[in-house]
Structures are given as C-alpha cells and as structure tokens.
N, C-alpha and C positions, 0 to 999 in steps of 0.2 A: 321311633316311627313317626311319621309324619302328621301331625295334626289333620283330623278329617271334616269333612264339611257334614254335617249333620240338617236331616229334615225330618219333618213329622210328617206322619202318613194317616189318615183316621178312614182312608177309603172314599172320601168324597171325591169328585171330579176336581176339584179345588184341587186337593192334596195330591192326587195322583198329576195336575199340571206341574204343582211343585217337586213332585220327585222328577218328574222327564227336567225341567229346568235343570235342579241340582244338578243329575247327573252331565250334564251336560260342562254345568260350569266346574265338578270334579275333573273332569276329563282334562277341560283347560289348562286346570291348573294343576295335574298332574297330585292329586288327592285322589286317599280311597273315601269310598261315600257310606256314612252310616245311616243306614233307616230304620226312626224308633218307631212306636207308636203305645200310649200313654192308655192303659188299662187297669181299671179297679178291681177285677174279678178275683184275684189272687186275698186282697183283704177281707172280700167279702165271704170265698168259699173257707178262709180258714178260721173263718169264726163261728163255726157249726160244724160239727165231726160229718164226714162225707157219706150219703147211702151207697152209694154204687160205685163203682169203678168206673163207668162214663168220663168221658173226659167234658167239664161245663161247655155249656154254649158259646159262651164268652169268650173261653181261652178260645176253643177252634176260632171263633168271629175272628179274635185278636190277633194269633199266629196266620191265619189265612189273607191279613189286612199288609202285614208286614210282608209274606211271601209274596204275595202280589204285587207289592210292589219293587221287591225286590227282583223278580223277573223281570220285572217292568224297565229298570234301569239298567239289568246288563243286555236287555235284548236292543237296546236305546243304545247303548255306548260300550260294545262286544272291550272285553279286554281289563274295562274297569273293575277296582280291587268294590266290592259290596258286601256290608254285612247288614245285620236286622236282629232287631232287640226287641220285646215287648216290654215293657215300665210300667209295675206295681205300683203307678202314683200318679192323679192326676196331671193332665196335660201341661198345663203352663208347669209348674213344681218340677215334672221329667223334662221339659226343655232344657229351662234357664239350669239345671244341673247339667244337662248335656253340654252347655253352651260353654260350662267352665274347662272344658277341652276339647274344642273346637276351632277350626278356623275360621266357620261363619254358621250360622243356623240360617235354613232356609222353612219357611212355613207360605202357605196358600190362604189366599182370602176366602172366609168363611160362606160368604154372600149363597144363598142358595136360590134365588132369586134377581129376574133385573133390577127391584127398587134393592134387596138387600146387597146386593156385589158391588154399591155405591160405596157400603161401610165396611169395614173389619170386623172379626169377631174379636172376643175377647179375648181369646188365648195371644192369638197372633199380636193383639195391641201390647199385653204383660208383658210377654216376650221380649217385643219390640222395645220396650219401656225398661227393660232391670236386667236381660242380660249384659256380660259381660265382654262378649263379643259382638263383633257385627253381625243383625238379622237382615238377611234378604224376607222382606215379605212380597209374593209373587200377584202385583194387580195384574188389570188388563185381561181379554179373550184369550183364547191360543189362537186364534186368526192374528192377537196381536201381538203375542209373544213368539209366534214363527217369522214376523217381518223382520228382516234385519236393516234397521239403521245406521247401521254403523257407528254408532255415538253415545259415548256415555256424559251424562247431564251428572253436573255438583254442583250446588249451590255455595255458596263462603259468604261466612258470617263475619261480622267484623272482628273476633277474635281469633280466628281459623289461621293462626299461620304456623305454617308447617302442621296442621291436625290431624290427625288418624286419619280422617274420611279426608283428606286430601290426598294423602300415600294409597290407600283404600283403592281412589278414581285413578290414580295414575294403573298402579295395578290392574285394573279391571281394563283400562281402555289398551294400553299393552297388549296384553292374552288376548282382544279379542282385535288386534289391529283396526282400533274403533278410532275415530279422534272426539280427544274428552272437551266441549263445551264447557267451559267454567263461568258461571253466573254470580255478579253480585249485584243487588239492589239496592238501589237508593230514593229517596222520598221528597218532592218537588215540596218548596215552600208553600205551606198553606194559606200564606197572608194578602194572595192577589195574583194574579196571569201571569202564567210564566210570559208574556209577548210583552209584559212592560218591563221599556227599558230602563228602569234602575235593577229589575229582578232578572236580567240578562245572565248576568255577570256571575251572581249568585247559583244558579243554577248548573252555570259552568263550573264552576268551584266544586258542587258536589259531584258534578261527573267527574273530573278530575280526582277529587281525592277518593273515589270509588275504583277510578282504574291505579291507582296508586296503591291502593290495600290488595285488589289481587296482583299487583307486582310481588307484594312482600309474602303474601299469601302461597304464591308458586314459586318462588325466588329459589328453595332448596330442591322441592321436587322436578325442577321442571330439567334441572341440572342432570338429577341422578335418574332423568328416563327422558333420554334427547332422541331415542324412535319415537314417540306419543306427537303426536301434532296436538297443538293446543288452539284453541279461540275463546278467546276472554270477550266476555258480553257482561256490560255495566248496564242495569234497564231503570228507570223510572216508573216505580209501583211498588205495590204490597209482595214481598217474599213469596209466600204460600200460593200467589194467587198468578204470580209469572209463570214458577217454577212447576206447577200445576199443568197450566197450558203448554208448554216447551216440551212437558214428557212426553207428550202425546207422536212425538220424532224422535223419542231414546229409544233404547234397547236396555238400560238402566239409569235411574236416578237414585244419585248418591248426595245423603244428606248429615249433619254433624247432629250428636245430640250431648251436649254435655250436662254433666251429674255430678253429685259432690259424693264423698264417700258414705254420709250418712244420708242411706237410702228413706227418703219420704214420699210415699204416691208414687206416682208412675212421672219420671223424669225423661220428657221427649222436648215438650218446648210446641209453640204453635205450625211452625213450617212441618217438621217433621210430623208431626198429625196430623195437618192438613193433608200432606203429601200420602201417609199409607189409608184414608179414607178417601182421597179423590183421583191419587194420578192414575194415567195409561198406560204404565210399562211398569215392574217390577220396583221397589226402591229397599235400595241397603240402608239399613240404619245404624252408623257408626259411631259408639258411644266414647266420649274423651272427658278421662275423670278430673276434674280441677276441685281449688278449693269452694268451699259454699260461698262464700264472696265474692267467686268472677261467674257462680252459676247463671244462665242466661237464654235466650233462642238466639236462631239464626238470625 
C-alpha cells in the first residue's frame, strides 16, 4: 500500500487548516490521508479501576476531534481514501512515530493569537526537528493559503546537490504545475562598498560562483522533470531573511535540514527556523542524514 501523508488534528482552527491542506495535497499526489490526533486519557483511565460504564470525556473530546475532521477532509476532497486514529501518547512522541511510515507529516501552527501565530508551537517545531520524513508545517491565513501562486520557493545551501528537498520541490511544483523558484544566497564582502572598483570584480565572482552551485545543485533534477519550468535567483543577503520575504508569493517553501545519525537537540539549522517561525505560506521541512562532520545550515 502506498505510503500516506499523515497530519495531526487537536481541533484548533490551526489544525483543522492543516487537515483541508493535507487533503488537498493527498489528493495531488494520489495518497490516502491519515488523521491522528495524540491523547493521554487511555493511560490515565487505566490506572484506576473504572466506576461506571460512561464512556470518559476525553475519549468522546478525542474520537469526536478525529471524526471531525475526518469528515472534514472527504467532504473537501469527495473520493479520497481517509482514515483516523486516536494515539495513547503524547503529541510530538505519536507524530515523529507516525512520521516513520509516512510520506510527509503535515502539522498547523499553534499561534492562537496575532502576536502568537508569528511563532510555532512546540510540537510542530520537534516534529519539524527529528522526524524522519518531510514535515509540511502549514503558516500563513487561509485568506493565504487559498491564493494561488503558482510557485514553489527552495532555498539551496551550498551542500544541497542533488538533496532530498531538491527532488522534494521538483515534486511538489510538478503536481501542482507551479514553476519552482530556486534560491541561493550569497554574502557581499564586508571590508568596503561594493561601488569601489577594486571590489567590483570580487563581488562578481561570488555571484558567479553562486549561479554555478545551483547549476550543480539542479544538474540531476532538472533532467528527470523537463515539465517543471525552473528560475534560478542568486541574491545578496542573509538566507533566512530573503527567503522569508520571497514566500510571502509561494504557495510552498521548501527548505533542507541536515542531521547526523546520532540525534542531539532538535537539528533544523538557522534558515529552516527562521522560516517555520516567520514565513507566509506553508514550508516543508526536508530532512537529509549525512555524517556529523558535514552537519551544517542552509
């Protein structure tokens, strides 16, 4: 059976944007959609013999969180394969397990609030940080996750050739006949104006060898998906703080995070954190395991 895209549901407006997403991008790509949602009641009622036959509050809260939104998504996308799970273990723990037979986990930003919908909550940031797949976490309004831009945004790090979240953005702008913007930055000599001319020269040099890594960077992908219209952007400036502003005209931003096997902290890197506490559209976070000696950011 087909790997499925997995999202967590907990009932907020957040998460039920996150399930209409999912399903959506199920549909794309031809996945069934499964929706958990991660409840403690089960440990708690079994550790004191039961008075009543009632069924707890908690479970109904829980099973009624999961059916809701399990209606939710086929009445969204008629035809889609959907199931619905409740998980005897907290949130992040029933993720990142889900996530180990998944195609992609998709989670909603927590923010219940305008100052708080600037940030992530926690689960969504673990998630984001130690699964082993790619998490979509869904920013942005639904005023602006229904605009369509047609474009999917990647950022590429100087190690990114051929990387997961390079195949990732090809994929995603494909299914959705988007053309994928591919970004990499580079950083102006800090020792004097760029307009003097001995530092002319110099500065050309790094633009050059900046459009020269995404040659090498798409050189395999761009071969094996010749529908995808590509535009390479080299920019002068800080990663996190371009690719930031740029998504505010995606419809996804796609970003690398690589991790070494032996898991320490939460392994994102600066751009990718930046990006799922600031951007304006949804961003996949695509994890690529290397050894602990090329670990690194974007």
């Amino acid at each position: 059976m087909e790997s499925p895209l997995v999202v967590g549901a907990d009932g907020s407006d957040a998460s039920l944007t996150a399930v209409d997403w999912a399903a959506d991008e199920a549909a794309r790509h031809g996945r069934p959609l499964r929706i958990v949602h991660a409840s403690m009641w089960e440990r708690y009622e079994g550790a004191e013999p039961a008075l009543t036959t009632d069924r707890p509050a908690d479970q109904i809260l829980a099973e009624n969180i999961v059916g809701v939104a399990g209606e939710r998504a086929e009445r969204r996308q008629p035809g889609l394969t959907v199931t619905t799970e409740v998980l005897a273990e907290d949130a992040s723990r029933g993720l990142l397990r889900e996530g180990d037979g998944a195609a992609a986990l998709v989670v909603g930003s927590r923010g219940r609030s305008r100052i708080a919908d600037l940030l992530l909550g926690s689960v969504g940031l673990t998630v984001a940080a130690r699964a082993h797949c790619p998490v979509v976490v869904i920013r942005g309004d639904r005023q602006a996750l229904e605009a369509r831009h047609q474009r999917v945004l990647l950022g590429i790090g100087g190690k990114d050739v051929d990387a997961p979240a390079v195949r990732f953005a090809f994929r995603e702008a494909a299914v959705r006949h988007a053309e994928l913007e591919v970004l990499h930055t580079w950083l102006r000599p800090a020792h004097g104006p760029v307009e003097h001319p001995h530092l002319t020269g110099e500065v050309t040099e790094y633009a050059q060898r900046a459009s020269e890594l995404l040659d090498r960077a798409l050189e395999t992908t761009v071969r094996e998906h010749p529908q995808v219209s590509v535009r390479r952007s080299t920019v002068a400036g800080p990663a996190h703080k371009v690719l930031t502003q740029r998504s505010a005209a995606a419809d996804l931003l796609v970003v690398g995070a690589r991790r070494s096997d032996a898991l320490v902290g939460l392994e994102l890197g600066r751009v990718a954190h930046r990006a799922l506490h600031h951007a304006a559209c949804p961003v996949a976070v695509v994890p690529w395991y290397r050894p602990a000696s090329e670990a690194g950011d974007l």
